[in-house]
N, C-alpha and C positions, 0 to 999 in steps of 0.2 A: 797545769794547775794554776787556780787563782789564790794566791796567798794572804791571809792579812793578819797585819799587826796592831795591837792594843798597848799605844806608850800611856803613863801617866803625866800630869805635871809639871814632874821634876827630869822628862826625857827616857826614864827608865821604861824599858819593854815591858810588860806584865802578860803577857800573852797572844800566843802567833797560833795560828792553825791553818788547814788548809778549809777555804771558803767552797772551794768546787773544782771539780775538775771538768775535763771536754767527754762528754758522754758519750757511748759508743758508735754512735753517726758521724763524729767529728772528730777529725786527726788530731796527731800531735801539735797541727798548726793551728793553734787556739789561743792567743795570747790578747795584749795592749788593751787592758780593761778602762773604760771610761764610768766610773759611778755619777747617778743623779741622785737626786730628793724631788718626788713630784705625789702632791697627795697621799704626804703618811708614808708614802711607800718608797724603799730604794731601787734604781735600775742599776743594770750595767750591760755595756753597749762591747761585746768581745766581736776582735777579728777572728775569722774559723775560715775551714775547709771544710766539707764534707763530705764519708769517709766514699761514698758510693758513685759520685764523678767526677771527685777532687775539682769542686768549684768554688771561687771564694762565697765567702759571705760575713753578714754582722749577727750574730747571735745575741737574743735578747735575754738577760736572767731579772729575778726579783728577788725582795727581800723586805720583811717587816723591823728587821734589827740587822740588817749587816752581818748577822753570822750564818744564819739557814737560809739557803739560795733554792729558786727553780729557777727551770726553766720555762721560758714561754715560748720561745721558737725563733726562726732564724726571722730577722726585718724586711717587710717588703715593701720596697721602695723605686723601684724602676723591672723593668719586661724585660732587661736585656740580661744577658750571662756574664757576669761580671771579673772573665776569667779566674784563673786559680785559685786568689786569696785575697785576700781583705785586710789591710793591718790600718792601724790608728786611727779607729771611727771616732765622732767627735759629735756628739747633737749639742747645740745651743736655740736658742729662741728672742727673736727680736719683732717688735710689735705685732704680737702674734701669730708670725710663723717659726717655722720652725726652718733651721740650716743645720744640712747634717753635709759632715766634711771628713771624707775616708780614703785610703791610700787603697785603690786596685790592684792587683799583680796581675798582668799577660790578658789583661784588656784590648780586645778587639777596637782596632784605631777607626772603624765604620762606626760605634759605639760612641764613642768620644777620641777626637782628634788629639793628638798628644805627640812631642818630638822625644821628651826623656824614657829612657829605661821603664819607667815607673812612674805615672801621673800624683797629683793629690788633684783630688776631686771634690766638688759641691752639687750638693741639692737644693734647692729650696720648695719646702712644701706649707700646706695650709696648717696642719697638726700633725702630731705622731697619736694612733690610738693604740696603749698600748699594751691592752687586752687581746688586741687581735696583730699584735707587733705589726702593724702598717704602715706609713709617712701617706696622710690623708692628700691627694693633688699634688706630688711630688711630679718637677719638671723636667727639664733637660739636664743632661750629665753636663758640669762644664768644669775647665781645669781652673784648680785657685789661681797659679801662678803661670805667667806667661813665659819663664822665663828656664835655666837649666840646671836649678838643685834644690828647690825646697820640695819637703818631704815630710811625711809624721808632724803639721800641725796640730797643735795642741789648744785649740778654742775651750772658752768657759762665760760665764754668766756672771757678773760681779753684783755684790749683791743690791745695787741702783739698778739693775736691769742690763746694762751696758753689757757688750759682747765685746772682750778680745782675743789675741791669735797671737799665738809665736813659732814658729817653724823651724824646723832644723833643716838646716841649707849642706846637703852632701846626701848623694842618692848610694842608696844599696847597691854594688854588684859594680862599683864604677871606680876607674882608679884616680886619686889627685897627688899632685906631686909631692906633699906632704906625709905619703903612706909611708916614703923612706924614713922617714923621721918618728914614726909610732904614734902620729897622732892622725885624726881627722876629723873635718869639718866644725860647724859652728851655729852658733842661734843667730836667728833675725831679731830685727827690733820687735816692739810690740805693738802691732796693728790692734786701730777699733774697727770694728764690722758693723756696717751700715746695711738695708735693705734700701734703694730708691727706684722707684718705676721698676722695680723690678727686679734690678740689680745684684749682685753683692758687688759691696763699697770696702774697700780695705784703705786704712789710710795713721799714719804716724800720729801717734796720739800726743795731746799738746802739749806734756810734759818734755816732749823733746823739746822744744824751743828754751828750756831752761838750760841749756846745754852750750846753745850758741854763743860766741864772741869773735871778736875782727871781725866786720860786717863788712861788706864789701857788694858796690853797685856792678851787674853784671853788665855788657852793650856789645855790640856787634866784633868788636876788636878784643874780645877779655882774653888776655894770656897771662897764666902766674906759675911762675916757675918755683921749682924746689916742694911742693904738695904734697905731706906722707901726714900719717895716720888719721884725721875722722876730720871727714868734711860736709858739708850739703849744698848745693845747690839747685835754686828755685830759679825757674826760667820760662819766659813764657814766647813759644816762637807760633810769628803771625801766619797766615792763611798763603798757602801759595809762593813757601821758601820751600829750598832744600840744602842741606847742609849735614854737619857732621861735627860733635863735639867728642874731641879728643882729652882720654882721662891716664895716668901712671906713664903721659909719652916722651919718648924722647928728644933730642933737639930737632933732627929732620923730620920728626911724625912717622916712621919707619914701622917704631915699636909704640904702639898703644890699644887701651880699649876704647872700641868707637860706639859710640850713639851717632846714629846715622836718622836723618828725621826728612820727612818727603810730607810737606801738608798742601801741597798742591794734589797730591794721588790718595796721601789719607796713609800714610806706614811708618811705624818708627822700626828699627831694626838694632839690636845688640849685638856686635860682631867680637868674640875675645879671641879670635885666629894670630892677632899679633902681639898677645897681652902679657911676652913673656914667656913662662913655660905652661903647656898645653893641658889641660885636662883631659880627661877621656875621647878622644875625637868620634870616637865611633857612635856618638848621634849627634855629631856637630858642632862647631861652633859660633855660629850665629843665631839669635832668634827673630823673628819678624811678627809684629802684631797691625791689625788693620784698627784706621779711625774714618770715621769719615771725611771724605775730602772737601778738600778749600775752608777747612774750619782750621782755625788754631788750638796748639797746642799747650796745653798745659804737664811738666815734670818737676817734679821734686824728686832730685837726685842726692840720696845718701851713701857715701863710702868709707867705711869700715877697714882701713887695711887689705886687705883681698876679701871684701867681699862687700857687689855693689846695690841697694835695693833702688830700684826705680818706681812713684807711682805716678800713674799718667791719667790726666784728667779729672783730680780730686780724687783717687783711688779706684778710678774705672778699671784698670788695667793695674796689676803687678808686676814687676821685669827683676827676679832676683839672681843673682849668681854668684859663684865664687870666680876669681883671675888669679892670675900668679904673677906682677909682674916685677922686671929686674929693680932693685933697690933704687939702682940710681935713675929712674925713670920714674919723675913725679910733677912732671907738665902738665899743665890743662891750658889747651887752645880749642877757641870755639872759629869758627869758618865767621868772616870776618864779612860776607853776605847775606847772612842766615837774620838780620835786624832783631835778635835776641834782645830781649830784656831781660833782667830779675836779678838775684842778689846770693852772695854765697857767702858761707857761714863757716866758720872754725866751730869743729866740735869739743867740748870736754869729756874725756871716759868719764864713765861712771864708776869706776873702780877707786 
């Protein structure tokens, strides 16, 4: 069922009912409604299955007032079978196209390549028509994040037109060492979303810089010992190094998470195999992303306590994860041939 509530003013509820339920072609697994406003009219963009080959999909519904719903049909948007089920579809629009951004379950990896459990995925198309539920020129499946736990972003349209994203970083069906404690996982900062040549652009939006203090120039030798709760560093390594910046490490470098970066071959790779205690191992612990080679690299590296967002290339690339590592492990050495430059930043919570 899709539920909704009518507070007033003062916070008080004045009235709930149920908006709609999953009609008899669509299971129980019919949920994570996204509402628009596009010409008078409201959509909403539901994950489903369907009841007859349990396949996922995004069901499209309407409405003149928000309380009497149809249906117009499920979205079509790519030829392939989008395995089981569909949760967190997301449409935004940025100089007129359209990005639709949805979580697949038991997606066929010939489809789209993907290392985690459960990908989050993007479209981009020319328009949605959504009379005949389509995504007009919709392109290649590709994954948001290159990295091993964001999941269920949540894109919107602010109302200058700007697109942003916040993501919950902790995948479904996966254990983190946290589950002994009754709690899990976390939100990422909040990315703006850019179209360029083509592209999706995700990139820290500038109010983070309000945040920074102890500035500090970064160079081939940077090690700074004792490093716990929120940092960032910006770094820019030249054409034809290779190296390794170590993050939460110990004194010998034994224990840490590594950014391993190769721009003679074109790869950066995130390795948290020694990052402390281990998260889910059974889809790995490394990621590896391709650039092109003998070009330099551009990261802006932010860390959060256990949990690290990397964007590569002014937000070409995403590298999100969660680490776990031992408390008294908060060195950062960068490889002392790698001719790094750039600058690293103390953060302030926002709390």
């Amino acid at each position: 069922y899709q539920i909704g509530a009518w507070m007033d003013k003062n916070g008080t509820v004045q009235d709930k009912h149920i908006l709609f339920k999953n009609p008899s072609h669509i299971t129980e697994h019919f949920r994570d409604p996204q509402i628009l406003k596009e010409n008078g009219h409201y959509y909403a963009l539901v994950g489903a299955q369907d009841s007859v080959n349990k396949h996922g999909h995004i069901d499209l519904w309407q409405s003149d007032d928000l309380k009497d719903w149809h249906e117009l049909g499920f979205l079509k948007f790519s030829k392939h079978n989008m395995g089981y089920m569909i949760e967190c579809p997301n449409l935004v629009k940025f100089n007129g196209k359209v990005i639709l951004i949805f979580c697949p379950q038991g997606l066929d990896k010939k489809v789209a390549e993907y290392d985690n459990i459960y990908p989050n995925i993007y479209v981009i198309g020319d328009k949605i028509d959504w009379e005949n539920h389509k995504i007009i020129n919709s392109g290649k499946l590709k994954n948001l994040d290159d990295e091993f736990d964001v999941y269920a972003s949540q894109a919107f349209n602010a109302p200058d037109g700007k697109v942003y994203e916040i993501s919950w970083v902790g995948l479904p069906d996966t254990t983190y060492p946290t589950d002994s404690e009754n709690w899990a996982n976390c939100l990422s900062q909040v990315k703006e979303l850019t179209i360029e040549n083509g592209k999706l652009m995700q990139r820290p939006v500038p109010a983070m810089k309000s945040l920074h203090y102890d500035e500090e120039k970064i160079s081939r030798d940077f090690v700074k010992n004792n490093v716990s709760g929120q940092y960032e560093l910006k770094i820019t390594i030249p054409a034809n190094k290779q190296g390794t910046l170590h993050l939460a490490a110990n004194e010998d470098l034994s224990q840490s998470l590594q950014i391993i970066f190769d721009t003679e071959n074109g790869s950066l790779t995130l390795d948290r195999s020694k990052a402390g205690k281990p998260v889910s191992v059974k889809y790995g612990q490394s990621r590896i992303i391709k650039f092109a080679e003998k070009k330099e690299l551009k990261l802006d590296i932010f860390v959060d306590h256990s949990l690290i967002e990397i964007f590569a290339n002014d937000g070409e690339h995403v590298m999100t994860g969660r680490y776990f590592s031992n408390p008294e492990d908060q060195k950062i050495v960068l490889d002392k041939n790698s001719e790094c430059q750039g600058k690293f930043w103390k953060i302030k919570s926002i709390l």
